[in-house]
TORKOL-4160 file (C-alpha; in steps of 0.2 Angstrom, whole numbers, padded with zeros to 4 digits, m for minus):
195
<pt num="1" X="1553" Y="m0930" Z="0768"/>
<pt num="2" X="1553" Y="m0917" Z="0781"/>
<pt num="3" X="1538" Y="m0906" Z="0781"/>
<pt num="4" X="1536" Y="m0887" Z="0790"/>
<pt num="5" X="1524" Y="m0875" Z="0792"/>
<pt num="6" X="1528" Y="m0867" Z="0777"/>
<pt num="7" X="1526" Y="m0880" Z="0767"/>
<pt num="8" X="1509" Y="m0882" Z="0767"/>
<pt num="9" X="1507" Y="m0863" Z="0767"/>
<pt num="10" X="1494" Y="m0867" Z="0752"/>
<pt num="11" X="1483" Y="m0875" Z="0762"/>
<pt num="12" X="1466" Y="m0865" Z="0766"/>
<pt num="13" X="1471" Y="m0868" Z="0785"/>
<pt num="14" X="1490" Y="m0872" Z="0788"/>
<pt num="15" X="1488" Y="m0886" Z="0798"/>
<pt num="16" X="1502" Y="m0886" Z="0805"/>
<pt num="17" X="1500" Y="m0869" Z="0814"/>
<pt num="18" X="1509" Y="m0867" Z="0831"/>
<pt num="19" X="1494" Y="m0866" Z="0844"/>
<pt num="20" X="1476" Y="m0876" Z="0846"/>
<pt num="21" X="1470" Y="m0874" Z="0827"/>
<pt num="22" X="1451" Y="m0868" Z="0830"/>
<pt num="23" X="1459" Y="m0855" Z="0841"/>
<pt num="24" X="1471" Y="m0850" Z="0827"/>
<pt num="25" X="1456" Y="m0853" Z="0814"/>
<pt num="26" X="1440" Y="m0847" Z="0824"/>
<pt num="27" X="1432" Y="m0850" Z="0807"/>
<pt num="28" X="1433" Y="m0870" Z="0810"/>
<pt num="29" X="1420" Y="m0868" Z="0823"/>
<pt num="30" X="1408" Y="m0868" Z="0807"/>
<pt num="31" X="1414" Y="m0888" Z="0805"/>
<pt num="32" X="1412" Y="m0892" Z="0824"/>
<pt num="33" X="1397" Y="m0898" Z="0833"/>
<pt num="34" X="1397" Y="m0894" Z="0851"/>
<pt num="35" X="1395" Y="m0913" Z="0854"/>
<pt num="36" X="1411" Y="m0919" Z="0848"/>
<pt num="37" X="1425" Y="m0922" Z="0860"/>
<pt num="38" X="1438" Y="m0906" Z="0861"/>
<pt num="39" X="1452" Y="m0916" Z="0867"/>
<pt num="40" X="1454" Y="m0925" Z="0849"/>
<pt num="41" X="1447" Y="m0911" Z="0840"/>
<pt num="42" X="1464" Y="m0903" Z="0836"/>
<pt num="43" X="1472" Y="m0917" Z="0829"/>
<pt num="44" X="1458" Y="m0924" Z="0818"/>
<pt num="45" X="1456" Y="m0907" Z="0811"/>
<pt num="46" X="1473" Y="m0908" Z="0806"/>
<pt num="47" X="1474" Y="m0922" Z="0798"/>
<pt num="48" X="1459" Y="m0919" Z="0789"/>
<pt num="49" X="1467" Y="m0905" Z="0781"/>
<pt num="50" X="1484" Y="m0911" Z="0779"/>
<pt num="51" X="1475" Y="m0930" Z="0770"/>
<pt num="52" X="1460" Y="m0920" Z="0763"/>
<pt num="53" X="1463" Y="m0901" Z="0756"/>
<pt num="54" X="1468" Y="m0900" Z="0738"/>
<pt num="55" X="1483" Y="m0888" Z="0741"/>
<pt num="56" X="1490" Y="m0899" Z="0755"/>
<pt num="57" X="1507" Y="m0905" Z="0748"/>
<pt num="58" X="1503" Y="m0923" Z="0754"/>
<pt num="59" X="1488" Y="m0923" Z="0743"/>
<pt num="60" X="1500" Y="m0916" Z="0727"/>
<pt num="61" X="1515" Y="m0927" Z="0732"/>
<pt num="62" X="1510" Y="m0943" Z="0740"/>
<pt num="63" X="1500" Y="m0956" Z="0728"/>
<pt num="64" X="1500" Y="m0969" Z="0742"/>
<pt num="65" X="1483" Y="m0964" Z="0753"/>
<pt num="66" X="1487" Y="m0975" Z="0764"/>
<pt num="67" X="1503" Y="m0969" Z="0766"/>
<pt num="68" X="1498" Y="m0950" Z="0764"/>
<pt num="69" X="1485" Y="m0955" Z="0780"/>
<pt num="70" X="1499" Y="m0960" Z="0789"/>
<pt num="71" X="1512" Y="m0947" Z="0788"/>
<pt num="72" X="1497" Y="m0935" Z="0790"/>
<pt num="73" X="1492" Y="m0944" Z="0808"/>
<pt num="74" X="1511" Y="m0940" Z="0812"/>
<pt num="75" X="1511" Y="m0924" Z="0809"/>
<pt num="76" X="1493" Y="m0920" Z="0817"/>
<pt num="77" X="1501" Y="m0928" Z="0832"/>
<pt num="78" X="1492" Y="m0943" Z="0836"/>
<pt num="79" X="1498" Y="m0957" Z="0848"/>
<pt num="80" X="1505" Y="m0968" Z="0835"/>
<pt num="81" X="1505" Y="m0982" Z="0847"/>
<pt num="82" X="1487" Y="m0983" Z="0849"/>
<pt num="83" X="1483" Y="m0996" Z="0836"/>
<pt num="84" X="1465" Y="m0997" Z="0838"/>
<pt num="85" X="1462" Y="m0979" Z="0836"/>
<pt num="86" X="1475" Y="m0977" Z="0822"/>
<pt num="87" X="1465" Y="m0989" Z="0814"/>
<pt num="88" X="1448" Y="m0981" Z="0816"/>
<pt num="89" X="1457" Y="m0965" Z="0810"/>
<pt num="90" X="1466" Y="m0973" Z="0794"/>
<pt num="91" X="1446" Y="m0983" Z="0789"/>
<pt num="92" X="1436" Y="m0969" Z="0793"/>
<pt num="93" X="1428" Y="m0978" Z="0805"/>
<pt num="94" X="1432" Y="m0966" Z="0820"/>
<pt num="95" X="1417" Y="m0957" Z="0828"/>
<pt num="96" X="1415" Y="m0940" Z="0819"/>
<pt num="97" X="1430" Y="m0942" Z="0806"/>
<pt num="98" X="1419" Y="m0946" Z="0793"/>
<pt num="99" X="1407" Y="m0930" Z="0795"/>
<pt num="100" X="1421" Y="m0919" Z="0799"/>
<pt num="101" X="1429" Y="m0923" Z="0783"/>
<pt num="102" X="1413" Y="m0919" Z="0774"/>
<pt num="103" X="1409" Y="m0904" Z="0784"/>
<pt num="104" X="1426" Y="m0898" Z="0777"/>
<pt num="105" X="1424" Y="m0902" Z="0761"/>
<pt num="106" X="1406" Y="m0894" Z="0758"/>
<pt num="107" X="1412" Y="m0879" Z="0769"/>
<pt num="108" X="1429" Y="m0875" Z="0763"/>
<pt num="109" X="1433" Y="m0884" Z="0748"/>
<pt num="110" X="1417" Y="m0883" Z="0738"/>
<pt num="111" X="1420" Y="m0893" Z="0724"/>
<pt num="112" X="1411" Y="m0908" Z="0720"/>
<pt num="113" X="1424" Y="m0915" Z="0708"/>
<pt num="114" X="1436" Y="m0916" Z="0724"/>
<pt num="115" X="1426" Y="m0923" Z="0735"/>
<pt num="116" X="1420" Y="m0937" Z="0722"/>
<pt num="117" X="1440" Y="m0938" Z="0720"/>
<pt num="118" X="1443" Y="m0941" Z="0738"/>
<pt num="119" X="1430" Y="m0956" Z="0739"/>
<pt num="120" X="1433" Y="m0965" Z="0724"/>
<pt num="121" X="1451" Y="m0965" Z="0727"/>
<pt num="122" X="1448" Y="m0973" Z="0744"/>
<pt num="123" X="1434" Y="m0984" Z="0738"/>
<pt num="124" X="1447" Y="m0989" Z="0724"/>
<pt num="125" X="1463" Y="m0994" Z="0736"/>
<pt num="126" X="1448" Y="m1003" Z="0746"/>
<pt num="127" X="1444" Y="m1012" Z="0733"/>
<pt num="128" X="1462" Y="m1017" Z="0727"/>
<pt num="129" X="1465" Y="m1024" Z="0744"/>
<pt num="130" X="1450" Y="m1036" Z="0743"/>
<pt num="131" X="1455" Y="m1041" Z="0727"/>
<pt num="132" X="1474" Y="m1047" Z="0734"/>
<pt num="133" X="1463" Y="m1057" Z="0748"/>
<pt num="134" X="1465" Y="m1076" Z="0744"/>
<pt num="135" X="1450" Y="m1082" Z="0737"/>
<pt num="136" X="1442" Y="m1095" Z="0751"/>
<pt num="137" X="1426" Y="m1105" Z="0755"/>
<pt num="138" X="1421" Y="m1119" Z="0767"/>
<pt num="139" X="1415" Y="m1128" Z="0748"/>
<pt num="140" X="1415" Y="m1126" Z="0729"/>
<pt num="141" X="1399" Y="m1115" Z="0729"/>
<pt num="142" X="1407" Y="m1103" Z="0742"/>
<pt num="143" X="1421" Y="m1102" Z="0732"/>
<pt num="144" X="1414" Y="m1101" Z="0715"/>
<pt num="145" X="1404" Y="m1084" Z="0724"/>
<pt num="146" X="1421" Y="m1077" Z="0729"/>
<pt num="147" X="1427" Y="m1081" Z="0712"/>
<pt num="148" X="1410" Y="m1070" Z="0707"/>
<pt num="149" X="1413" Y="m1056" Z="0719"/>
<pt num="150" X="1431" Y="m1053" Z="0713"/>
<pt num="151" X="1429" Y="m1053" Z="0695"/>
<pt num="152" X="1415" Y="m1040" Z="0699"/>
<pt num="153" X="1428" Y="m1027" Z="0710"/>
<pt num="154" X="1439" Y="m1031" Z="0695"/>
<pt num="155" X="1428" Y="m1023" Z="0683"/>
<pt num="156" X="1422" Y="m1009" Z="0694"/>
<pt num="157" X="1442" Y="m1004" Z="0698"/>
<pt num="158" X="1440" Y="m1000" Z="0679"/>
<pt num="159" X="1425" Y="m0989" Z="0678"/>
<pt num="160" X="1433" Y="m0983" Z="0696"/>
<pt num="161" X="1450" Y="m0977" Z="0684"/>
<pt num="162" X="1436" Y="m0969" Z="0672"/>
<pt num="163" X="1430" Y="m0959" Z="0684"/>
<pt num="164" X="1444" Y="m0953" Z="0695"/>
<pt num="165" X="1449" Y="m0946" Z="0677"/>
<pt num="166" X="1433" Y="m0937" Z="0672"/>
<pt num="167" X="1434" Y="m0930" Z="0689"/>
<pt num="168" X="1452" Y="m0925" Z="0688"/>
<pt num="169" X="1448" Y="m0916" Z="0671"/>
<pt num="170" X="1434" Y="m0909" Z="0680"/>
<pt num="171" X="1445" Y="m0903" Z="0696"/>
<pt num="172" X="1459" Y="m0895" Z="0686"/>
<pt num="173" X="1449" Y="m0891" Z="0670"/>
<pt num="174" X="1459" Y="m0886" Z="0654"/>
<pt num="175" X="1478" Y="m0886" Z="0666"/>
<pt num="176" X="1485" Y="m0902" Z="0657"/>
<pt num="177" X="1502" Y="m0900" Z="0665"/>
<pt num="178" X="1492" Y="m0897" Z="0682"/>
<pt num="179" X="1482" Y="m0913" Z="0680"/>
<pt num="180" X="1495" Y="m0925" Z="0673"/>
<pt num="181" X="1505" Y="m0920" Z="0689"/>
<pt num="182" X="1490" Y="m0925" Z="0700"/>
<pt num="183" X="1487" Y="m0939" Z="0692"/>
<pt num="184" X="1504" Y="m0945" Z="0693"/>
<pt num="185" X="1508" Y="m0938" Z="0711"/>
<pt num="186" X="1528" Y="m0936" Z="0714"/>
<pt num="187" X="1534" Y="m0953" Z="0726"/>
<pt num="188" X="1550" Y="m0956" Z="0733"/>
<pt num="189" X="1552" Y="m0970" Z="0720"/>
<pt num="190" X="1548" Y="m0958" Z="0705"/>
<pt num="191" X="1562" Y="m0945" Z="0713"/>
<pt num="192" X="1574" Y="m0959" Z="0716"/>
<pt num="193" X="1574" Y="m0962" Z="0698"/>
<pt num="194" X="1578" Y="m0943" Z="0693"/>
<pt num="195" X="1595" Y="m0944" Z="0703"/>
């Protein structure tokens, strides 16, 4: 899908604003410690936006995170080839990434029932993947434990399915046609199926 500036015109920030984004949104500064490196700052705070606010079309259209992440790194402009740092970006193990996400999330969003969307969704895509992980040990007791540790994920993916809903009633309150189409996010498949 092709993606413009005005399509994320909904967006708090259009992160896709022609310029350096803090100079465009001098507001942004509130998010920023001074210690953070500049020369990435314009990027990640683009894609923090485009993954992270509510009104981002990615967050409305694209039920894949993982794949949300990654059209989102395009479109912020990051060096795609760069592997390790795609992957730092993608697992939220980057630097900052993780306290810039919060900072905008407690700053500009301000909604509790967003942010706890945001986390258990990820924690819950985390926790798939283990699950798909063969199960393996060096003996019986090693695996009998894996065995363990997986049925426990599998019954936390269901109270994890519990809460996203509580939280999505929460988010969108009494807007049933609002929250049915959050919860079941337009994908490529789904739009295939219409034609």
């Amino acid at each position: 899908m092709n993606y413009s500036e005005k399509s994320f015109s909904g967006c708090i920030f259009n992160p896709l604003v022609k310029g350096n984004i803090i100079e465009v949104y001098p507001r942004l500064n509130e998010i920023v410690l001074p210690e953070w490196d500049r020369s990435e700052l314009d990027s990640l705070i683009r894609y923090v936006i485009l993954v992270y606010d509510p009104k981002s079309v990615l967050a409305s259209t694209e039920r894949d995170l993982n794949y949300r992440k990654s059209v989102a790194a395009e479109l912020s402009g990051f060096d795609m080839n760069d592997e390790d740092y795609m992957a730092d970006i993608y697992n939220c193990t980057h630097e900052f990434l993780p306290e810039l996400i919060m900072k905008f999330l407690m700053r500009f969003i301000k909604s509790k029932e967003w942010a706890a969307i945001i986390i258990v969704e990820s924690c819950f895509w985390e926790s798939a993947k283990k699950l798909l992980e063969p199960i393996s040990g060096k003996n019986s007791k090693e695996e009998l434990e894996a065995v363990q540790k997986k049925s426990a994920i599998k019954d936390e993916l269901d109270k994890d399915i519990a809460r996203l809903d509580k939280y999505y009633k929460a988010f969108f309150g009494e807007d049933e046609e609002l929250l049915m189409r959050a919860k079941t996010r337009v994908t490529p498949e789904s739009i295939a199926k219409l034609k």
